[in-house]
C-alpha positions in Angstrom: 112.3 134.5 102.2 109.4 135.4 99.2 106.6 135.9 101.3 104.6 134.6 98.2 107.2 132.1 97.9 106.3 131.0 101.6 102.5 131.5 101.2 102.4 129.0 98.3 104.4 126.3 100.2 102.4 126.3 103.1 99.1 126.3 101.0 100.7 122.9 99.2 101.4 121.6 102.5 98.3 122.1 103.5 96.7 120.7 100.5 98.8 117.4 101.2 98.0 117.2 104.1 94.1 117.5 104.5 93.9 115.1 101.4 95.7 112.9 103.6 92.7 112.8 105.5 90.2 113.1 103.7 91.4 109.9 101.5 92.7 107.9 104.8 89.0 106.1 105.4 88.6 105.7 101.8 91.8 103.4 101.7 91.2 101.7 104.5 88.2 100.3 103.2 89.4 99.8 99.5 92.8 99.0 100.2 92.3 96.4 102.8 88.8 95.4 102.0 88.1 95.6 98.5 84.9 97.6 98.7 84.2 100.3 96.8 82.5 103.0 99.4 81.3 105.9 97.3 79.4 107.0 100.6 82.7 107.7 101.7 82.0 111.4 101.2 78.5 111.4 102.8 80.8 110.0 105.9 82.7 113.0 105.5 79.6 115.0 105.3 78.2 113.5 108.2 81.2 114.8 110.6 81.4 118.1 109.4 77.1 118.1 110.2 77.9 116.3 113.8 80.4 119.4 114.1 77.7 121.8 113.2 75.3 120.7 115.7 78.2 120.7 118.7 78.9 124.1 117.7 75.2 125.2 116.8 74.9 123.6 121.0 77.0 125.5 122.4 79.8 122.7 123.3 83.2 123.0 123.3 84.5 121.9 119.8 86.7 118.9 120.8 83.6 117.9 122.1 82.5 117.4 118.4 85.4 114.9 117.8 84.0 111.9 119.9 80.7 113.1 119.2 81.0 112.4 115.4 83.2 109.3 115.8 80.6 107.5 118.0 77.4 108.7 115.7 80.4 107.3 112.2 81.3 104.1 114.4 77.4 103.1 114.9 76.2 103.9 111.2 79.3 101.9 109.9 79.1 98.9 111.9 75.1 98.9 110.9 75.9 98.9 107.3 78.6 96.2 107.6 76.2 93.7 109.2 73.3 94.6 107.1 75.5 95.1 103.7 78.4 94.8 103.4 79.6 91.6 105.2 77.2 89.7 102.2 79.5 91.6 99.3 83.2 91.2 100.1 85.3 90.3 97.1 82.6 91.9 94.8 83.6 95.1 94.1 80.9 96.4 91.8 78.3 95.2 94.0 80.1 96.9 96.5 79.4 100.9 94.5 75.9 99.8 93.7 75.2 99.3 97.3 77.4 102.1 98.6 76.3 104.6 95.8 72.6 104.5 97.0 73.3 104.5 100.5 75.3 108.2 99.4 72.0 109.3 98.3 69.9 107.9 100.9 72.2 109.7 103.8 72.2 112.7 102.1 68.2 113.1 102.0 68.6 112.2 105.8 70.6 115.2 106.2 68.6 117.2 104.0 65.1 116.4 105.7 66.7 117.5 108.9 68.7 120.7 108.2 67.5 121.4 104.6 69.9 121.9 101.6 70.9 125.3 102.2 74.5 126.0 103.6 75.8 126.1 107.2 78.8 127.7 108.6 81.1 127.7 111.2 82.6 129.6 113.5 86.8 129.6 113.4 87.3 127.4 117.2 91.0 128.8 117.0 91.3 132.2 115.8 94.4 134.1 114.4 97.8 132.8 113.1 100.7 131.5 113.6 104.1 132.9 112.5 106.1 130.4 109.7 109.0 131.6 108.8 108.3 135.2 109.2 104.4 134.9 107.7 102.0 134.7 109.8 99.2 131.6 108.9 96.2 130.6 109.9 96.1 128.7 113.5 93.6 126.2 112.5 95.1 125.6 109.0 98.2 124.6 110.9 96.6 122.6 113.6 94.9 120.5 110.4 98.0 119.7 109.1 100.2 119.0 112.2 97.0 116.3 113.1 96.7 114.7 109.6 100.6 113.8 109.7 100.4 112.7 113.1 97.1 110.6 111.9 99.4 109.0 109.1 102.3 108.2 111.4 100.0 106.7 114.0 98.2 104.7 111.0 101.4 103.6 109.9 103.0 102.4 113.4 99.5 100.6 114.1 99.7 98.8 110.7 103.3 97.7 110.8 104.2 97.4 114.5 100.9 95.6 115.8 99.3 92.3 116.3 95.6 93.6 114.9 98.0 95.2 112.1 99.5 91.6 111.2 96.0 89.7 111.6 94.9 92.4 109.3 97.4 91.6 106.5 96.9 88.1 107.3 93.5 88.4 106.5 94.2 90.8 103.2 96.3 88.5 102.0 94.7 84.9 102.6 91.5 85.2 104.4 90.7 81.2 104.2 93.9 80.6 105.7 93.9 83.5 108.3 90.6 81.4 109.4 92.4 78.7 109.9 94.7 79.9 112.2 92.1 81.0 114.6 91.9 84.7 113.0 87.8 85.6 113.1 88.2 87.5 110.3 84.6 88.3 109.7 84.9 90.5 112.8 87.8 92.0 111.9 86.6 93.0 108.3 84.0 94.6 109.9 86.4 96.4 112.8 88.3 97.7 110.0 85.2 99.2 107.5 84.4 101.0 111.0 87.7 102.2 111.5 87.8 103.6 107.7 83.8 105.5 108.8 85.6 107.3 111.3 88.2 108.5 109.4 85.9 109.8 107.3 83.9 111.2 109.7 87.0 112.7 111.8 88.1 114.7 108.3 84.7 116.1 108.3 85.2 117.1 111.6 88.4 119.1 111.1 87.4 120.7 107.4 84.3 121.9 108.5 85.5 125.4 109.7 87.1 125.6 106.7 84.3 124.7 104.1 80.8 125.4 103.4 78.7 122.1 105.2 75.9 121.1 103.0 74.1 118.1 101.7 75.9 117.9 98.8 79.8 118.6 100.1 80.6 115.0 99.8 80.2 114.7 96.2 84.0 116.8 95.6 85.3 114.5 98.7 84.7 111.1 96.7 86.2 112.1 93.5 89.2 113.5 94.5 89.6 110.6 97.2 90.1 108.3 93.9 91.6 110.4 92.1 94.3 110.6 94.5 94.0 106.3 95.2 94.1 106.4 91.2 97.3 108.5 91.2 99.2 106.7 94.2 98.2 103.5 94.1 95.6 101.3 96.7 97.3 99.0 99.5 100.2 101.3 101.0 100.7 104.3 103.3 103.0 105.4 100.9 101.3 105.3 98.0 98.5 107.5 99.8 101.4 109.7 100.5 102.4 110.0 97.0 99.1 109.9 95.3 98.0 112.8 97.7 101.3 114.4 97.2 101.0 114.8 93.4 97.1 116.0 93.3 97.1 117.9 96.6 100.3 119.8 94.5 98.8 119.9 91.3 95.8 121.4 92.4 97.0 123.7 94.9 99.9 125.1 92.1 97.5 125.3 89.4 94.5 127.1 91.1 97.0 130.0 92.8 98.2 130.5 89.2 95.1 130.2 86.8 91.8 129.6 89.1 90.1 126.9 90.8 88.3 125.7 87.6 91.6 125.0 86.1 93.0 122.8 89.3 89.9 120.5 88.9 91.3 120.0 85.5 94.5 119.5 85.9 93.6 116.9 88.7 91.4 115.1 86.1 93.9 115.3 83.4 96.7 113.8 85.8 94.3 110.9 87.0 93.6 110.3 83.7 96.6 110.2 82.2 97.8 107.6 85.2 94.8 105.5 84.0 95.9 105.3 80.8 99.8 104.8 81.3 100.1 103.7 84.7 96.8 102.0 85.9 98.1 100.4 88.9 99.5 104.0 90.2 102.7 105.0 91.8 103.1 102.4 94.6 100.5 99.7 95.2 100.6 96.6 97.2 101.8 93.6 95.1 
């Protein structure tokens, strides 16, 4: 085959794939919840910081996966009680509350490591061969976990009992309550649940991306732009939505520059706002 050919598949895989993850936690918490989280990038940001200080410790880098889902899992089940359990079925209230809890996290992290930029080391070096090119082993470990983090997502959600109490409670939380469902609890199982996610995809991009204060910022929007493009409520319409920007983009920058893929991912979320508002597949 093109090795070009090959190179730009793979690249659009992997742009799929990590959106997949990076949007996951975001639509958890919108999709099942209602709550607009634009702290959902500093949730990112915090994993790929918790990664940062494994590494900068000297641990293994697994180590940095429960590491970062333990420090996500406490800060999201704080802001639940103390926030976010008062605002459910408010949305705007909802981004006012989670738009300056983005900034205050972010001068957390800047008053401890500063704003300049940390980096980190490759933990798997070298590559793979794919179909006769070789690629980057970590790339491909990225993608091979955010599938299997989809399909697991999806099993859980379809096959389970917390899955069915969980659309239960979606769909009619007065009369989930009244079949014994404590659904307060579960709301706020499920925001932690959608922390981590956030904080596991900050985990496996920070080898791959500059960590700073700021790195969130890029996270967020292209999390809704991808919600926006796909539609909120359904595995597959994260699958689609992240299918159509994480290929726009990557398509796009390989043939005119990175500048122009940010604008032809606005121009596409756009464009579904305007003529298709509700997005490719959402939840009726």
């Amino acid at each position: 085959m093109d090795p070009i050919a090959v190179t730009i598949a793979l690249n659009i895989i992997y742009e799929i794939t990590t959106l997949f993850v990076i949007v996951l936690g975001l639509a958890i918490v919108f999709g099942l919840l209602k709550v607009m989280n634009l702290a959902h990038g500093e949730f990112i940001m915090v994993g790929a910081y918790a990664a940062y200080f494994c590494q900068d410790q000297g641990w293994p880098y697994i180590m940095a996966i429960p590491f970062a889902l333990f420090i996500a899992a406490i800060l999201g089940y704080l802001i639940e009680f103390t926030l976010i359990r008062h605002l459910y079925r408010r949305p705007f209230d909802t981004l006012l509350v989670t738009w300056g809890l983005s900034f205050l996290l972010r001068e957390v992290i800047e008053l401890v490591y500063g704003k300049g930029f940390q980096s980190l080391s490759n933990p798997i070096p070298g590559s793979i061969d794919v179909l006769g090119e070789p690629y980057p082993s970590y790339r491909a470990l990225v993608m091979v976990i955010a599938i299997l983090s989809v399909l697991v997502l999806w099993v859980w959600y379809r096959r389970s009992l917390t899955g069915a109490r969980v659309k239960a409670m979606v769909e009619n939380p007065e009369l989930a309550r009244a079949v014994g469902i404590r659904v307060d609890n579960l709301a706020r199982h499920t925001f932690v649940v959608g922390t981590c996610f956030g904080a596991l995809a900050g985990v496996m991009l920070a080898p791959l991306t500059r960590v700073e204060p700021f790195m969130g910022l890029d996270y967020i929007l292209t999390s809704f732009f991808v919600l926006v493009v796909g539609g909120v409520g359904t595995i597959l319409g994260l699958s689609s939505g992240a299918g159509v920007i994480g290929g726009v983009q990557s398509v796009v920058s390989n043939l005119f520059g990175e500048t122009s893929g940010y604008f032809g991912v606005l121009l596409i979320a756009i464009l579904f706002l305007w003529l298709k508002p509700n997005g490719l597949i959402s939840r009726s």
